[in-house]
N, C-alpha and C positions, 0 to 999 in steps of 0.2 A: 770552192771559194775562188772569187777572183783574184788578178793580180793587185788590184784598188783598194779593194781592203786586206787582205792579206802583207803582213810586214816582210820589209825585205830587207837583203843586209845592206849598211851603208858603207859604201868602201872608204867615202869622204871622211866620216869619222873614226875609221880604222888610223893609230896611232904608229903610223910605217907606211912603207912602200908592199907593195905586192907586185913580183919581175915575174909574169907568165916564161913557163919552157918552154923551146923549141918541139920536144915530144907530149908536151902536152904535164900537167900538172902547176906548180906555182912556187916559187918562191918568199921569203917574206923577212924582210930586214926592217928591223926595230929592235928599240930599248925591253929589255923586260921590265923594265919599272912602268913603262909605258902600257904594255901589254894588260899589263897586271892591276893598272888604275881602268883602263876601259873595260878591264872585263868585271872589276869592282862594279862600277859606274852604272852597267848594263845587266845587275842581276842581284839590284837591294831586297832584303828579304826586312819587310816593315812589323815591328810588334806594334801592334796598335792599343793605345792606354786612352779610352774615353772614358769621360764621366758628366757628362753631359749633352748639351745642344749642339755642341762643334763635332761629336760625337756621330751625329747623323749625317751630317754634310761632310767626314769620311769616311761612311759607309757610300755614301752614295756617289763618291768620289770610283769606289771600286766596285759599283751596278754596271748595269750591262748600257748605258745611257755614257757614265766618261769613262769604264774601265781600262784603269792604271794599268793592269796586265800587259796594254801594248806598249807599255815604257819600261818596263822589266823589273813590274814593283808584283809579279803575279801569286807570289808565296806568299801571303801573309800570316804571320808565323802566330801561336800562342804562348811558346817556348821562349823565356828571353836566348837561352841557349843558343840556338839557330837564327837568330836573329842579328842583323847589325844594324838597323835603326828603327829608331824609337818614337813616333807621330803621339804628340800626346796631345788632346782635345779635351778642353773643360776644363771647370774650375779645378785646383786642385788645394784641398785641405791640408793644415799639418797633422791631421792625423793619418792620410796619405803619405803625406812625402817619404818615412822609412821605407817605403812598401815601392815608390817612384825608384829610388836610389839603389833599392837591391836588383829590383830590375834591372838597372842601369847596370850595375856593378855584371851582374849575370853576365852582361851579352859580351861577346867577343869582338877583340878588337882587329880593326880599326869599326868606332860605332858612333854611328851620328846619329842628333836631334831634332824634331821639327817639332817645335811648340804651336800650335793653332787658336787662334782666336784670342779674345782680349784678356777672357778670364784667365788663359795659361798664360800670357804673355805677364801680366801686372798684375792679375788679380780683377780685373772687369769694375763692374759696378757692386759688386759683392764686397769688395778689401774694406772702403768704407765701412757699413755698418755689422762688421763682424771679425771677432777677432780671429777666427778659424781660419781663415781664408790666408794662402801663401802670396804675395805679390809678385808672381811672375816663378817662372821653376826653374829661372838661371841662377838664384838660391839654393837651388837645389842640385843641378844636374848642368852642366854645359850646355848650350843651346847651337847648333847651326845655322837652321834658319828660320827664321819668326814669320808667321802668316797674319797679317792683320784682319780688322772685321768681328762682327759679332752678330752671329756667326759668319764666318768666309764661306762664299762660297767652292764648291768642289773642283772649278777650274782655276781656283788662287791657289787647294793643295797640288794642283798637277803641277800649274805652273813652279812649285816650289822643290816638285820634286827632281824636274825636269832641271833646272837649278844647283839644286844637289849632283846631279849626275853630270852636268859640265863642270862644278869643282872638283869633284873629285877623278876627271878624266884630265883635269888640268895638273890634277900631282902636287899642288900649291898647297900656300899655308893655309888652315884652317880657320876661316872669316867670318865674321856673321854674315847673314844674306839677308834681307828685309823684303818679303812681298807686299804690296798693298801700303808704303809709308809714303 
């Protein structure tokens, strides 16, 4: 591999200073909270909860075409356990939602949300003619950040995840983040 596509480390977003020695080695002064948010930021491990059309667009989000992998989304987990975020695509029913929230409940924290497309977001064109249908899983489950679209496409989820990973390298309060409004 070359150096072009091969990732490198970025020292710009290293959250400290880094003082080369004299003999050779490095020193490195920072916050450990700082530390501890970038290295958060740089190694989400996503459970992915689709049930539909949005469903496909992120799989294809994590194909060999946008693969997420070089943003340090590479585990995608099946385990809420191992997991600390939650991409949920598609419609979601209330006869889902217990099943949405234990999941939730499972993962450890700190654990963020990313709702995708309209039907997670509000409920789509479905809410109307059916009673089943949840209006949105912020009924349900906290949300982080909402991707708009129906379906969005897979560089609306990078860009969201990409998103995610500068708030939580910022250490800040907990905001919704809105792609695509």
């Amino acid at each position: 591999m070359d150096s072009k596509t091969t990732p490198q480390f970025d020292i710009k977003s290293f959250p400290g200073k880094v003082k080369p020695l004299p003999g050779g080695g490095n020193i490195i002064a920072s916050s450990i909270e700082g530390v501890v948010n970038w290295s958060r930021s740089n190694s989400l491990w996503p459970l992915v909860f689709g049930t539909s059309c949005c469903a496909i667009e992120m799989m294809s989000a994590a194909s060999a075409k946008h693969d997420w992998s070089r943003f340090g989304f590479e585990v995608a987990r099946a385990s809420p356990r191992q997991a600390d975020l939650i991409i949920c695509a598609g419609t979601i029913v209330y006869k889902m939602a217990p099943v949405l929230k234990r999941l939730y409940d499972q993962m450890p924290d700190p654990k963020y949300v990313i709702a995708m497309g309209a039907c997670t977001i509000s409920g789509g064109p479905f809410f109307y003619n059916s009673y089943s249908v949840v209006r949105g899983i912020d009924h349900i489950v906290p949300v982080d950040v909402y991707i708009a679209g129906c379906p969005p496409r897979p560089e609306a989820l990078l860009n969201a995840l990409i998103a995610l990973q500068n708030r939580i390298k910022e250490g800040g309060p907990r905001e919704k983040i809105n792609i695509g409004f």
